[in-house]
N, C-alpha and C positions, 0 to 999 in steps of 0.2 A: 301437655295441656292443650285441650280445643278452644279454637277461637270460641267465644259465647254465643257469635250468631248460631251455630246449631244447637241454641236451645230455644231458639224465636219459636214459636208456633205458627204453623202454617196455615191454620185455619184464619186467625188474627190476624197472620200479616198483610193478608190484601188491605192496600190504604181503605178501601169503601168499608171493609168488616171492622178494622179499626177504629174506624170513627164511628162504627156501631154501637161498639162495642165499648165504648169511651162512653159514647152519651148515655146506652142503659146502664152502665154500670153507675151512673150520678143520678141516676131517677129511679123510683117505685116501681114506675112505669110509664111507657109511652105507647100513641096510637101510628098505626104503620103511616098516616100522612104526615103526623107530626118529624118521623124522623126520617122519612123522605125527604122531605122541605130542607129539614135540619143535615143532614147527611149531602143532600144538592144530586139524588140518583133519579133516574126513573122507574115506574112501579114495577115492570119487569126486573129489572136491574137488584132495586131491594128485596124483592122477592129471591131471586136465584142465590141474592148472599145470606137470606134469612132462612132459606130450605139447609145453605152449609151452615150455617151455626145452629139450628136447632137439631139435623141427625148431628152435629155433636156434641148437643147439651146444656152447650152455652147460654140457650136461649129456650126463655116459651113464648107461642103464640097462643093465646086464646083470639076468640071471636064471641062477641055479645053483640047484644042493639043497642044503640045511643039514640033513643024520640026510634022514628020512624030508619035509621041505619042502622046495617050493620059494621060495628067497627071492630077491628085488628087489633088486639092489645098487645103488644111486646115486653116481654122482661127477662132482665140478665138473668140466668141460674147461681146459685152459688159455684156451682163449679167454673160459671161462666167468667165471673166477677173475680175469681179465683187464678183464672188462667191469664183475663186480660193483666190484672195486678203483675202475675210473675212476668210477663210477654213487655209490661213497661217496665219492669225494673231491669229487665236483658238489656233493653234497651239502652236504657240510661247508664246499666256500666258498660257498653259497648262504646257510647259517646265519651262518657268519662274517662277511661280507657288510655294510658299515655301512646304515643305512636314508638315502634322501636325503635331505637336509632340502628341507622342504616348509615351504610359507610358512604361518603361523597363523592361523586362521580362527577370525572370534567370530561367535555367532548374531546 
């Protein structure tokens, strides 16, 4: 039997894609400052993690104008919302998980 961490997804597990990928999957949608601010990255930074989760699905970007700007619309895919779901539930039976018992060792 394999440990569960190689079922993590690696796209997911960088903490910053994580908490992406956390907050689109609770919303319709968000605008790339909104979850800049929200995530605490800078716009390069969100950008380079939002190029990896959209070639892989996770995610769409539109762009429209809001008044006189254009803004960056973000949202989970279902596969995205899909993938983050299984990626926390690894998780959690990872932590859940009892430790083996290991035999006791004196110096």
């Amino acid at each position: 039997m394999s440990h569960p961490r190689h079922e993590l997804d690696p796209v997911i597990h960088s903490p910053a894609r994580f908490s992406i990928m956390a907050l689109l999957s609770s919303v319709e949608r968000a605008d790339f400052r909104f979850v800049r601010d929200t995530v605490q990255v800078s716009d390069s930074g969100l950008s380079q993690h939002l190029t990896t989760l959209d070639k892989a699905g996770y995610i769409e970007i539109r762009k429209g104008q809001a008044g006189r700007r254009t803004t960056t619309w973000l949202t989970a895919t279902a596969a995205g919302k899909a993938a983050f779901t299984a990626h926390l539930e690894t998780l959690n039976r990872i932590a859940a998980s009892p430790a083996p018992e290991a035999e006791e060792t004196r110096p």
